[in-house]
C-alpha positions in Angstrom: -35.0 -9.4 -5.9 -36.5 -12.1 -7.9 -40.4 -11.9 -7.9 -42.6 -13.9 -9.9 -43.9 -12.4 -13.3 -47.7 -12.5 -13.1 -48.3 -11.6 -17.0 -46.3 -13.9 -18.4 -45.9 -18.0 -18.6 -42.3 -19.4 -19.3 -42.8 -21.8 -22.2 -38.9 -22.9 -22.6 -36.1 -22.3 -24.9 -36.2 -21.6 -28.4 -32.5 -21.4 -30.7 -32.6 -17.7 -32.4 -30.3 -17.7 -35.4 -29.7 -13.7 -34.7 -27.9 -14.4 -31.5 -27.1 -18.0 -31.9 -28.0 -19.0 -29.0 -31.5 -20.2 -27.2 -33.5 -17.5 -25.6 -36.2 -18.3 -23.2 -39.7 -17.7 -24.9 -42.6 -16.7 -22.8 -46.8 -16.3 -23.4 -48.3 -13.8 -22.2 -51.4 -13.8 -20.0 -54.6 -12.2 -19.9 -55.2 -10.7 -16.0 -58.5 -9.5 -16.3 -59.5 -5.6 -15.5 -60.4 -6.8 -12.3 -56.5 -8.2 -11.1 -55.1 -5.0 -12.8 -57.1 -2.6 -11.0 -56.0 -4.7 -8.0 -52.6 -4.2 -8.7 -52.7 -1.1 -9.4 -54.6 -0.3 -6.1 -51.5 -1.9 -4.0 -49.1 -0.5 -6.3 -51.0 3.6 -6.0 -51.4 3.1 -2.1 -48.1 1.9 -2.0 -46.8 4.8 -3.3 -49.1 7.4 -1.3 -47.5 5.9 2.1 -44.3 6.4 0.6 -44.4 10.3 -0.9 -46.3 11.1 2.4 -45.3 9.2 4.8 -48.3 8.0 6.5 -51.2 5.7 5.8 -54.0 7.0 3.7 -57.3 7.4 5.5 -59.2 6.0 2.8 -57.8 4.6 -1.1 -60.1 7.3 -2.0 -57.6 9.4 -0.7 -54.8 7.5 -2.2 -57.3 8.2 -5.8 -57.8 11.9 -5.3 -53.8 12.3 -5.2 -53.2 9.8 -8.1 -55.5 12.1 -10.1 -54.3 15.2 -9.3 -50.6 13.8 -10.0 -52.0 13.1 -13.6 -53.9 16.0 -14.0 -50.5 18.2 -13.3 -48.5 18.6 -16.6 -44.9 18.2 -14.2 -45.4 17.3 -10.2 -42.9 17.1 -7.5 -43.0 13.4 -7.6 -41.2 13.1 -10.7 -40.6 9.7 -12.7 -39.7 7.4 -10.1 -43.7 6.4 -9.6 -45.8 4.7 -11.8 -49.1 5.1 -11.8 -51.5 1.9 -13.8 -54.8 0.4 -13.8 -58.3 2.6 -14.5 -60.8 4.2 -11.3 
């Protein structure tokens, strides 16, 4: 499953003298709020179809369960979601 890193550009190989060897070296890049929040709408609706099993009528739906998941000091949905990006 090799997917393209969207926060990151690959700049090359740099020789580390810890390892002795060259590691790849990377710079990272600025998204914007506006692609996070985008991302993290996909990645929240995502999710919502998957713990429930159907489509969500609206992603306000999909925000009303993302905030009560946070709101809830332990949930049933445990670690293996992750939740990103600002409302």
């Amino acid at each position: 499953m090799n997917r393209p890193i969207k926060n990151m550009t690959y700049l090359g190989r740099q020789y580390c003298k810890d390892v002795q060897r060259d590691l790849p070296t990377f710079s990272l890049v600025d998204l914007g709020a506006d692609k996070w929040n985008a991302m993290a709408q996909k990645q929240n609706t995502k999710m919502f179809v998957e713990f429930h099993n159907r489509d969500a009528v609206s992603y306000g739906e999909v925000k009303d369960w993302v905030n009560s998941l946070k709101n809830k000091e332990s949930h049933s949905a445990g670690n293996t979601e992750a939740f990103m990006g600002t409302f």
